[in-house]
Residue, then its C-alpha position, 0 to 999 in steps of 0.5 A: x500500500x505504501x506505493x500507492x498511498x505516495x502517489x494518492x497524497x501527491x494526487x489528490x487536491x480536490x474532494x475527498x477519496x477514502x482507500x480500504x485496504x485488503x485488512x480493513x485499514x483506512x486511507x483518506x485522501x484530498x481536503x473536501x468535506x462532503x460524502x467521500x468516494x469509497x473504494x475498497x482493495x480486496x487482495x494483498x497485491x492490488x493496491x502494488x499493481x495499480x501504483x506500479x502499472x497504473x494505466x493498466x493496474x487500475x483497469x486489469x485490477x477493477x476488471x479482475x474485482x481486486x478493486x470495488x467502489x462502494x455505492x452510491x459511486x461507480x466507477x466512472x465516478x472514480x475516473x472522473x474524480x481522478x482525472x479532475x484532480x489531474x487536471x492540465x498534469x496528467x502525468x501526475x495522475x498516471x505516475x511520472x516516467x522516466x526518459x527511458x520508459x517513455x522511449x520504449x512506450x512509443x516505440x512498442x505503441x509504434x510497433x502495435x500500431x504498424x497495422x499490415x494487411x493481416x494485422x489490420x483485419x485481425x484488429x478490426x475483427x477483434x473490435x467490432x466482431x463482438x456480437x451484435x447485441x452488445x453494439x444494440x445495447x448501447x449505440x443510438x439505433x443506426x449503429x453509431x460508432x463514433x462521436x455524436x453532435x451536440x449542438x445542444x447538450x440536453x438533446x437525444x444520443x439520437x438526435x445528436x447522431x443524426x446532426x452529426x451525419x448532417x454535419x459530416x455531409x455538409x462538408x462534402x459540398x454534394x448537391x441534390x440537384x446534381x449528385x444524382x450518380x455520383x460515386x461515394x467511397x466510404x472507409x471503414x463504413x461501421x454498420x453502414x448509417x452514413x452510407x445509407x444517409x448520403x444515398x438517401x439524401x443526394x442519390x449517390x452511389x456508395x461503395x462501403x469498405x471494412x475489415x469485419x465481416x460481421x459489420x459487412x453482413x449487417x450493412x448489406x442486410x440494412x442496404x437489402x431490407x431498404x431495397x438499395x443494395x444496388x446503389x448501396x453496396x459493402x465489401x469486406x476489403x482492406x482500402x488499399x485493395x480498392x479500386x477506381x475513381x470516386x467523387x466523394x471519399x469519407x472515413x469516420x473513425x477510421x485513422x484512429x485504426x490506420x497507424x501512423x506506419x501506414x499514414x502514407x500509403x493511406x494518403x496516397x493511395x485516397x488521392x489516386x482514387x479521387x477525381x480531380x474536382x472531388x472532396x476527402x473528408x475524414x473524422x477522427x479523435x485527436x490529440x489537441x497537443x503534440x503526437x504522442x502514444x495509445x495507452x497500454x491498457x487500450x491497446x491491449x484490451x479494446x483498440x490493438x493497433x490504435x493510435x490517436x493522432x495529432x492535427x500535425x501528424x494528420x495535416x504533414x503527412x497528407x501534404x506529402x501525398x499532395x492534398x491540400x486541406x480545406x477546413x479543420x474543425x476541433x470537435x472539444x467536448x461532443x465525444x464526453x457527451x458520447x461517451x456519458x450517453x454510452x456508459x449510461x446504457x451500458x449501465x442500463x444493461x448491464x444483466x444482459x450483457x454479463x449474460x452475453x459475456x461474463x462480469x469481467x467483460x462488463x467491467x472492463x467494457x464500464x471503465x473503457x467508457x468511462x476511461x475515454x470519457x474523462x480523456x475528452x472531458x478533462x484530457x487532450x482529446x478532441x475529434x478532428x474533422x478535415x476536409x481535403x482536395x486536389x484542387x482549390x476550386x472544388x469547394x466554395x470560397x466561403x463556408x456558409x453553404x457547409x453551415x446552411x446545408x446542415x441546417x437544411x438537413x437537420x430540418x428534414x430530419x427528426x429522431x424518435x423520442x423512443x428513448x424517453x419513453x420506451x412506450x412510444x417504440x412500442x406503439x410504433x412498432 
């Protein structure tokens, strides 16, 4: 304890945390006054593998039960109360290393992230080849696996997914009128929602690209029941296997899984594939400082391979390829709203998806939400949105059209109130 115990006291400056050892003894932390956070260690060896590991300790040891909150808390209450003590000093939150130790973190979270064609697939089926329900439990109904828009906080998951797609469309300056036909690439396609939304907008063709084949089976089952599967179509294929020329490219939540190994071969290959007046856009979460490396305990239990970059990483690299970039925007806070909105389903739901998987699965799944909520609320993490082109004049000089046809979008589209009141989605099925 005695580990652990020195980097608490150095920690924690705000509110009050109270530590219970494996033989009962007490620990108090911080000077706050009101009700404290209670946790509770209930083996010998938790409280050294936390302290010694902790980006990994504290997760492995919440997962293995060595770790429990004491009610009314959970544990994203712990990880928000930590993070806000850590607050602009991270280091201090997560134990300060040493030259050497960073070195060979970045180096491994470099080689993780190499992502060739075989590790690349086996990463993606690790992700988002759990079973369907678990995604159905938490994620809004079109399967949105990435930061929702909140143009108003108090608004639906719902409602903020779907201004998120008029958001992203808006951007990829297509036109109703005269989009009719065109061709649409669209990497790492998710379940397909986005796909499906610019179809059903601007009667363009989609090609939908991903590595799971579980997600492919699913879109092509959306794309088939809505009778589009012949202007709507989804392949299990890496993108650098794909072919031809398209008008429009996008890819949401895709780079986080590229690695900045094969950022090169990623930026070249999309600028052959776009005709020469066409549009890129990516989104992505982001570092808001510089480049940096994926923490030890997401690399190896949720996202093997991943790496959030930095702007600088995103823009140097597309620059050598020949894009020029168009537009930045920093989307701060949206994914902590995301983020809440998941971990509170996931809550929800918990008895069945303990049933699907086991407790440990359900807890790690808890503090991986939790975790990446405190790193977007209190953290350097954004979301980046860019958009690309190869020539100057494929895009408005202004923005006021990406900002009007947003809103024309968001006017002609509503989402159910279902989570309100569950009666509602009952009475309209």
């Amino acid at each position: 304890m005695w580990l652990l115990d020195q980097m608490l006291r150095r920690l924690i400056r705000k509110g009050r945390l109270i530590v219970i050892d494996h033989d009962g003894k007490e620990y108090a932390y911080g000077p706050g006054t009101d009700a404290p956070l209670r946790i509770r260690l209930t083996d010998k060896g938790a409280s050294t593998h936390i302290a010694r590991y902790p980006r990994v300790g504290a997760g492995e040891a919440y997962m293995d039960g060595r770790m429990v909150i004491e009610p009314p808390h959970d544990i994203r209450d712990l990880v928000l109360f930590v993070a806000l003590n850590a607050e602009g000093d991270h280091e201090r939150a997560l134990g300060a290393k040493g030259p050497l130790r960073k070195l060979l973190d970045r180096v491994a979270a470099t080689v993780d992230s190499f992502n060739d064609r075989r590790s690349a697939r086996k990463n993606a089926e690790y992700t988002y080849n759990l079973t369907r329900r678990l995604y159905e439990l938490f994620l809004d109904e079109d399967r949105q696996y990435t930061m929702a828009y909140y143009r108003d906080p108090a608004i639906s998951l719902e409602q903020a997914q779907l201004d998120k797609k008029a958001h992203i469309a808006a951007k990829l300056n297509l036109d109703r009128a005269t989009s009719s036909g065109k061709r649409v690439l669209d990497i790492g396609c998710g379940w397909g929602g986005l796909a499906l939304y610019l179809h059903r907008h601007y009667d363009v063709d989609v090609l939908g690209v991903a590595l799971a084949p579980d997600q492919i089976e699913f879109c092509r089952e959306r794309a088939a029941e809505l009778g589009v599967a012949d202007r709507v179509k989804f392949e299990l294929m890496d993108y650098r296997d794909v072919q031809g020329e398209f008008d429009r490219i996008t890819s949401v939540g895709l780079l986080e899984h590229v690695g900045t190994p094969q950022y090169p071969a990623f930026f070249e290959h999309t600028h052959r594939l776009l005709k020469p007046d066409g549009v890129m856009f990516s989104h992505c979460c982001g570092r808001a400082g510089p480049p940096g490396s994926t923490d030890a305990w997401t690399r190896k239990y949720i996202f093997p391979g991943g790496y959030i970059p930095a702007l600088s990483e995103l823009v140097s690299e597309s620059e050598k390829a020949g894009w020029q970039v168009t537009d930045v925007e920093a989307m701060r806070f949206h994914y902590a709203h995301t983020l809440e909105e998941w971990y509170n389903r996931t809550r929800l739901h918990r008895d069945e998806i303990v049933a699907l998987y086991d407790e440990r699965f359900y807890r790690m799944w808890e503090f991986y939400l939790a975790g990446a909520e405190q790193a977007f609320r209190y953290g350097g993490l954004v979301n980046w949105q860019l958009q690309y082109v190869k020539r100057r004049d494929a895009i408005p000089m202004i923005r006021d059209r990406m900002v009007e046809e947003s809103a024309r979008l968001r006017a002609n589209d509503t989402a159910p109130a279902w989570h309100l009141d569950p009666a509602l989605k009952q009475a309209a099925e």
